[in-house]
N, C-alpha and C positions, 0 to 999 in steps of 0.2 A: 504494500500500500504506500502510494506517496503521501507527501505534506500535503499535495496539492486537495485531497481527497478530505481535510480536515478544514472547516468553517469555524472560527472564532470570533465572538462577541465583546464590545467591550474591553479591548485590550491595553495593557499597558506596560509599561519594562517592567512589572513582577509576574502578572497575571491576566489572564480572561474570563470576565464574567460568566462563559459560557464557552464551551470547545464541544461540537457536531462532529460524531463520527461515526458512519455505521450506522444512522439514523436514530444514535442514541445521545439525546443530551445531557452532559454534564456542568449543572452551575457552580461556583466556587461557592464555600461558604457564604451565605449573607449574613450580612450584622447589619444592625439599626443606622439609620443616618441623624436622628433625634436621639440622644441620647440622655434625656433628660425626661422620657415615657417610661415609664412602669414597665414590669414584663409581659401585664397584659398590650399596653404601646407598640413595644419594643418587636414581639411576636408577630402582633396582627400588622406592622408595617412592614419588616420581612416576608411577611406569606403576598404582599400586596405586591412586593420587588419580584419575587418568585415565578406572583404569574404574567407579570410583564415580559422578564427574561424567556420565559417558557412559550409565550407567544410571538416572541420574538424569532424564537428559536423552532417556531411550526410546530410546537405543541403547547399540552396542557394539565392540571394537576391529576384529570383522569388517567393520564398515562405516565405517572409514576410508577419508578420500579423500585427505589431504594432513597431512604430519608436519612440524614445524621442531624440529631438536635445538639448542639451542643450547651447548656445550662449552667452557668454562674452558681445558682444555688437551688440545689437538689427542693426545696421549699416549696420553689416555682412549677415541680413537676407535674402537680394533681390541674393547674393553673394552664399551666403551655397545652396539657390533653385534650383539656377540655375545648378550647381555641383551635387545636388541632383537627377536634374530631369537627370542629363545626364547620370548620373552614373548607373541609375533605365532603362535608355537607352528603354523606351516606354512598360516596364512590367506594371504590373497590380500595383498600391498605398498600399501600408501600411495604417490603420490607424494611427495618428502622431500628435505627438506633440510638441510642438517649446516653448522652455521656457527660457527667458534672466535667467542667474545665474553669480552670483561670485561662479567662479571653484576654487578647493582645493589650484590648482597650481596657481598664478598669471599669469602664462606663458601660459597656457593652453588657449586658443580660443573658443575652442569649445569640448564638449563630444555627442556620442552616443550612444543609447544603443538601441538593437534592439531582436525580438521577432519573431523567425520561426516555419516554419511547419518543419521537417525533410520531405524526400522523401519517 
């Protein structure tokens, strides 16, 4: 396979928002751009960045295959699911993973980073 064969989104000297390959999308982590929202904030304006990227990228949250949350404070977890499950609005689960972290940013609550089929 060439480079040629790989679409990237959002790029910049670290990283791409988003790299197409194989018809499957990969977004990098998102983390909040307001950092001064709650985890409820923080969460629902990541899942809002998500599906932007995601249609950006010729898809959408139904066609996820695989979630990583990453959580500040495990506290937040009963909190993030429930925002999750709503957001997901009764489609089909991701496989996923939930993992407390110290984020880059202090400020930051929560990251995601998620894993699609395109259409």
């Amino acid at each position: 396979m060439s480079v040629s064969n790989i679409e990237r989104i959002n790029s910049n000297q670290v990283m791409s928002s988003a790299t197409i390959v194989n018809q499957v999308v990969y977004l990098s982590g998102q983390v909040p751009k307001n950092t001064e929202l709650d985890i409820e904030g923080q969460t629902r304006e990541i899942l809002a960045t998500i599906d932007q990227l995601l249609a950006q990228a010729k898809s959408d949250k139904s066609r996820l295959l695989s979630a990583q949350l990453f959580i500040k404070n495990l506290d937040d977890f009963a909190q993030v699911n429930a925002i999750w499950i709503e957001w997901l609005d009764g489609l089909a689960t991701p496989a996923r993973a939930t993992i407390q972290a110290d984020l880059v940013n202090p400020a930051w609550l929560i990251e995601i980073a998620v894993i699609a089929a395109q259409q």
